[in-house]
C-alpha positions in Angstrom: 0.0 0.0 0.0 1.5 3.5 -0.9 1.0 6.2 0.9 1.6 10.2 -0.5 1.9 13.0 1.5 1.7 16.6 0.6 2.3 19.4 3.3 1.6 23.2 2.1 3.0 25.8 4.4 1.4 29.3 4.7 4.6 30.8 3.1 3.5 28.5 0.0 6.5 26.1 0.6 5.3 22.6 0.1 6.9 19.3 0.0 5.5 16.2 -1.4 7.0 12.6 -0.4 6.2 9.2 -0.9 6.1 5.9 1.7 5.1 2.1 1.5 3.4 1.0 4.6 4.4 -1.5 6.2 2.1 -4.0 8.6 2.1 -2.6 12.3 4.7 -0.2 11.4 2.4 3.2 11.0 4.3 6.5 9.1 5.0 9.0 11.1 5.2 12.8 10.2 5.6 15.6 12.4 2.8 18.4 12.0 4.3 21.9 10.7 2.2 25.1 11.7 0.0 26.8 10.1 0.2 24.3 7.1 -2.3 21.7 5.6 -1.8 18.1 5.2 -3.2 16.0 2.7 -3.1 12.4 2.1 -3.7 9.9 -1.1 -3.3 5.8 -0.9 -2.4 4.2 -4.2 -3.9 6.8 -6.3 -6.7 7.7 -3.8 -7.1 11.0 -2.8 -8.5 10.5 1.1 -10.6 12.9 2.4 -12.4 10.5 5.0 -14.9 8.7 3.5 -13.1 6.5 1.4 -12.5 2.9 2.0 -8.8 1.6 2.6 -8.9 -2.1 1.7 -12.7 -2.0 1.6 -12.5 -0.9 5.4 -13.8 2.7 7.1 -10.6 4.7 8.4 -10.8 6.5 12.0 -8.7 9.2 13.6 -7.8 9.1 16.8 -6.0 11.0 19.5 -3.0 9.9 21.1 -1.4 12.2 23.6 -0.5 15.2 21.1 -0.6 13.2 18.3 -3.3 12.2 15.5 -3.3 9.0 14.2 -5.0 7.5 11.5 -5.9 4.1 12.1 -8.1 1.5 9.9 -9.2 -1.5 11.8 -7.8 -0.4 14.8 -4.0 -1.0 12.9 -2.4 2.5 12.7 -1.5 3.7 9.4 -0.3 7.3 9.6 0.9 9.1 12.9 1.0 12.8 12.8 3.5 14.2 15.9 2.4 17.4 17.8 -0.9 17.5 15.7 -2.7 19.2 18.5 0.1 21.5 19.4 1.1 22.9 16.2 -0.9 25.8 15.3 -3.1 26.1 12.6 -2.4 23.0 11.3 -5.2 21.0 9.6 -6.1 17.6 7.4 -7.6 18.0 4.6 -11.5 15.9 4.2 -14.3 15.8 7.1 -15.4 12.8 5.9 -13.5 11.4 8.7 -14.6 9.3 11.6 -14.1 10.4 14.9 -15.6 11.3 18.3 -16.2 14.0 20.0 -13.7 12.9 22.6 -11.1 13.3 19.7 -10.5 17.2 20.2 -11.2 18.1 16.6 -12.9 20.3 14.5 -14.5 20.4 11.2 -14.2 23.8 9.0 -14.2 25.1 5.6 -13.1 20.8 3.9 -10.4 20.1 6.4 -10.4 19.1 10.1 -8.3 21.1 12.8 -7.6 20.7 16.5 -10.2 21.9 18.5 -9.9 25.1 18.9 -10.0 25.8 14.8 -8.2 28.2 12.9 -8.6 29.6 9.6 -8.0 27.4 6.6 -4.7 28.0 5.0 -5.9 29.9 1.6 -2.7 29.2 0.2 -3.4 25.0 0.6 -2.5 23.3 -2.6 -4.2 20.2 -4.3 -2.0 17.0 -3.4 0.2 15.2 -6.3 -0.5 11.7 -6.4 3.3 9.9 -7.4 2.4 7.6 -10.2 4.8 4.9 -11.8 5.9 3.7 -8.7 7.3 0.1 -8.3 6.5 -1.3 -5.0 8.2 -4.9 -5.3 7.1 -7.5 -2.5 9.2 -7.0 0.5 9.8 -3.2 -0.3 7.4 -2.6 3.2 9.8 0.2 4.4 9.5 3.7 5.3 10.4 6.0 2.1 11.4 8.6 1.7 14.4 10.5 2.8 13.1 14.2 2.1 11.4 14.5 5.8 8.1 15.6 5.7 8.3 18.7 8.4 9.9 21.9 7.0 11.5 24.3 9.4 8.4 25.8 11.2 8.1 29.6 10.6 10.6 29.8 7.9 9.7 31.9 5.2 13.0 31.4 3.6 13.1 29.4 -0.1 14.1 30.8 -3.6 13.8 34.0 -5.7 10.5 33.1 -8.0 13.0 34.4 -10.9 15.7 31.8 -9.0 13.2 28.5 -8.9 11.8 29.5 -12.4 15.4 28.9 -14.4 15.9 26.1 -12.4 12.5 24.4 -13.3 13.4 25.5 -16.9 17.1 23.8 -16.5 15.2 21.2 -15.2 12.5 20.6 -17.6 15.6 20.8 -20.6 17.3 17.5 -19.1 14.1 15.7 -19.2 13.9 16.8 -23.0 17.4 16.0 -23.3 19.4 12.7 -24.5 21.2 12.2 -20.7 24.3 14.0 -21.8 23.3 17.3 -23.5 22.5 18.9 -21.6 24.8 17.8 -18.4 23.4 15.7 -15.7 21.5 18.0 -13.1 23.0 18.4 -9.5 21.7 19.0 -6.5 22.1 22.6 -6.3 19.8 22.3 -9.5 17.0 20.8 -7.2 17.2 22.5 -4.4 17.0 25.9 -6.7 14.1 24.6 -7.9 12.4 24.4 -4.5 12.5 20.7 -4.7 14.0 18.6 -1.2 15.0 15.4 -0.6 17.8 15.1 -3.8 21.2 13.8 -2.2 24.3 12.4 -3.5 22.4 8.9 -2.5 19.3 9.0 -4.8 20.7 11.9 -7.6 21.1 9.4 -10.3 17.8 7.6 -9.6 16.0 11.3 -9.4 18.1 11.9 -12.6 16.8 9.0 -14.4 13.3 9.4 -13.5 13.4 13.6 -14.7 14.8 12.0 -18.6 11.8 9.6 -18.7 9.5 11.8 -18.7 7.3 13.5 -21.7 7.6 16.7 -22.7 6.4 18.6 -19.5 6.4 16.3 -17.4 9.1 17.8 -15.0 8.6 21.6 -15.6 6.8 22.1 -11.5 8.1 21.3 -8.4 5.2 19.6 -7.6 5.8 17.2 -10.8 9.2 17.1 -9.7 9.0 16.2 -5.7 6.2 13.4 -7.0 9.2 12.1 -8.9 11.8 12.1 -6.3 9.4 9.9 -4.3 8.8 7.5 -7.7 13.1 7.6 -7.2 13.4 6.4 -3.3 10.8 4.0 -4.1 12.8 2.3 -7.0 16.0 2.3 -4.8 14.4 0.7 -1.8 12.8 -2.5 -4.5 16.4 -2.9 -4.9 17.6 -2.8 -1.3 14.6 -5.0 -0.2 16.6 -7.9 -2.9 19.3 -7.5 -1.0 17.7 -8.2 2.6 15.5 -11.0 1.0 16.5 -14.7 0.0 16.9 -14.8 -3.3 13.0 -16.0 -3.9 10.9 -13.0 -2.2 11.0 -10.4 -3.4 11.7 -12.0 -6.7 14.9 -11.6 -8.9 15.4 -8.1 -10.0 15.1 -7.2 -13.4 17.1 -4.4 -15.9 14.2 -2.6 -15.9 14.5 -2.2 -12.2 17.7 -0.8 -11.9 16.8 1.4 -14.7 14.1 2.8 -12.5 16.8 3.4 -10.1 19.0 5.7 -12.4 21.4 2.6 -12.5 23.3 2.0 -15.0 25.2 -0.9 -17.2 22.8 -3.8 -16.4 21.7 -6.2 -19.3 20.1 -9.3 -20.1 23.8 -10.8 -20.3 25.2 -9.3 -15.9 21.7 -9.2 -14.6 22.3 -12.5 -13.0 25.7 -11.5 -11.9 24.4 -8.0 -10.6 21.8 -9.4 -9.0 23.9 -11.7 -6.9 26.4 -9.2 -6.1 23.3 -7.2 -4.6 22.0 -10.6 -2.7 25.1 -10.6 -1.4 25.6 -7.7 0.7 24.9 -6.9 4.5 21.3 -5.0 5.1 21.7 -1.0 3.7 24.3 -2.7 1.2 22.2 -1.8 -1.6 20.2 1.0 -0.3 21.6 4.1 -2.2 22.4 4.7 -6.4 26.6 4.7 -5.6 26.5 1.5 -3.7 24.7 -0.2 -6.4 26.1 1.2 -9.4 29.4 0.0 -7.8 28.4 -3.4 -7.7 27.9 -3.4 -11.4 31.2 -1.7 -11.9 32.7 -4.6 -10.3 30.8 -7.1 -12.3 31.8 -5.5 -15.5 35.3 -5.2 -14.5 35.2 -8.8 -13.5 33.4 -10.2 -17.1 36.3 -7.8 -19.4 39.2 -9.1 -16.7 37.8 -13.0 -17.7 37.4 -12.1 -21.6 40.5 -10.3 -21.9 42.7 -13.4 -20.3 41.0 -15.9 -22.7 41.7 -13.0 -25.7 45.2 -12.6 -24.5 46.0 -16.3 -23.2 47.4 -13.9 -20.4 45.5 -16.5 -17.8 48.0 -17.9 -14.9 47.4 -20.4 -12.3 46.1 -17.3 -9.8 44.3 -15.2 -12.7 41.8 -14.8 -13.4 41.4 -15.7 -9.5 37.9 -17.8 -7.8 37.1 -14.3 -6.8 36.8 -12.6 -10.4 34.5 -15.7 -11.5 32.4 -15.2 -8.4 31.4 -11.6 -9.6 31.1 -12.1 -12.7 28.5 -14.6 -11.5 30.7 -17.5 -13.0 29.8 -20.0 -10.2 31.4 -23.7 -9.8 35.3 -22.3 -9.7 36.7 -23.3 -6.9 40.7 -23.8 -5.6 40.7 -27.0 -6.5 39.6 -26.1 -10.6 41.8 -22.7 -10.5 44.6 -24.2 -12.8 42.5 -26.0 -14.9 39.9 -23.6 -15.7 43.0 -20.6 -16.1 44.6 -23.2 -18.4 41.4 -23.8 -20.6 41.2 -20.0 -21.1 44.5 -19.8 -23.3 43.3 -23.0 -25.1 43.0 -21.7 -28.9 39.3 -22.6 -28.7 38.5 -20.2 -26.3 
């Protein structure tokens, strides 16, 4: 189940993110003041009287906190929600008590007692594309959903409008002209959440898209979630067994901005990833490294049998592990090295 979040300040700054919710395990934001929250679950704009898997949700009040529960399993926490001034969730189709403390005004539900509706309130961007990939239940997102309360802060409209333009050029661009975008491009742009750990995935996800499809920040901050999404498929590989989640495919790296993987190293990239310690795969660098090492591994193996430069040592059992070359052990070494200067090879 995806969840999307969208949380629009009084200044106008807003910030969109997206999380997969995992069983028992409920998202938890913290509420920024005088700002409105809204929510959508796969595609689902909620506003209270929608079903989540065919089932009524209720809100409920936890100490400070507001927490959205269906079945009585909570789904969404929002920290300080009765504390934080002004803020608000959008819908009153809601369920709730009186007992609950809140109030319904002008579409949206506020602590009781209300405040005015933020006029500046935005309509939320549903993230579309994204691959969830069984075992992927982890908390997305590494943008962080509060901004700093009472900043007014952000950049020039002139600023963010060449940046959205610079932006919107790479997504009509071929990848190389023009240049990769950085972060400083992003966060120009009013977009958060772009670090050196998810650039290339953001990257990747900006040059897929159609003509306009990246010229907002909105579009933009939908696409950074589409990004951590693809990155933690790829991660949740790496902490399952091989079976579930099932084998990664090209197209799945892809999604994450990596590069290099085809039908002919998927196997070998994909047991490189297997093979690492949890948060081994969790970030573009780490995995576009283990495909670095399985390339470097298949051109060492092809240029010994070219060459008939093979010893007894090299190519060693290690190069034919990552190259996903498996039955080589110490006790085949010389044999196998030997076969590669054979003439038939």
């Amino acid at each position: 189940m995806k969840l999307t979040l969208k949380n629009t300040q009084v200044t106008g700054l807003s910030e969109t993110q997206g999380y997969l919710i995992a069983p028992n395990n409920p998202v938890k934001i913290q509420a920024v003041p005088n700002s409105k929250v809204e929510l959508f679950i796969d595609g689902v704009k909620q506003t209270g009287s929608e079903l989540i898997n065919g089932k009524p949700a209720q809100l409920k009040k936890v100490d400070k906190n507001l927490v959205l529960t269906v079945d009585g399993e909570p789904l969404v926490e929002i920290n300080n929600f009765f504390d934080a001034e002004g803020v608000s969730l959008d819908g009153t189709g809601w369920q709730y008590t009186d007992s609950e403390g809140l109030s319904a005004q002008n579409g949206s539900l506020y602590p009781v007692p209300g405040a005015e509706i933020v006029p500046q309130a935005l309509p939320l961007v549903a993230v579309a594309g994204a691959a969830t990939g069984a075992g992927a239940l982890a908390l997305l997102g590494a943008i962080g959903l509060a901004a700093a309360a009472g900043g007014g802060g952000g950049t020039s409209p002139t600023t963010e409008a060449a940046a959205l333009a610079k932006i919107e050029a790479y997504n009509n661009g071929n990848g190389t002209t023009p240049p990769a975008l950085t972060i400083a491009d992003y966060t120009a742009a009013g977009v958060t959440g772009v670090t050196a750990d998810n650039l290339a995935a953001v990257n990747a996800q900006v040059l897929k898209q159609s003509a306009g499809g990246a010229d907002t920040a909105e579009e933009i901050q939908a696409l950074v979630a589409v990004s951590n999404v693809a990155l933690a498929k790829i991660e949740a590989y790496n902490n399952g067994n091989g079976t579930t989640p099932p084998a990664l495919t090209a197209a799945d790296y892809a999604e994450a901005g990596i590069a290099g993987v085809t039908a002919d190293n998927l196997a070998a990239v994909n047991a490189q990833v297997l093979g690492q310690a949890p948060g081994g795969a969790v970030t573009s660098p780490l995995i576009q490294a283990l495909v670095t090492n399985v390339s470097s591994a298949l051109t060492a193996i092809h240029d010994a049998a070219q060459n008939d430069s093979a010893t007894s040592t090299t190519p060693s059992v290690a190069t034919y592990t990552t190259a996903g070359v498996s039955g080589v052990n110490a006790g085949n070494l010389v044999a196998i090295n030997s076969a590669l200067d054979s003439t038939l090879v």
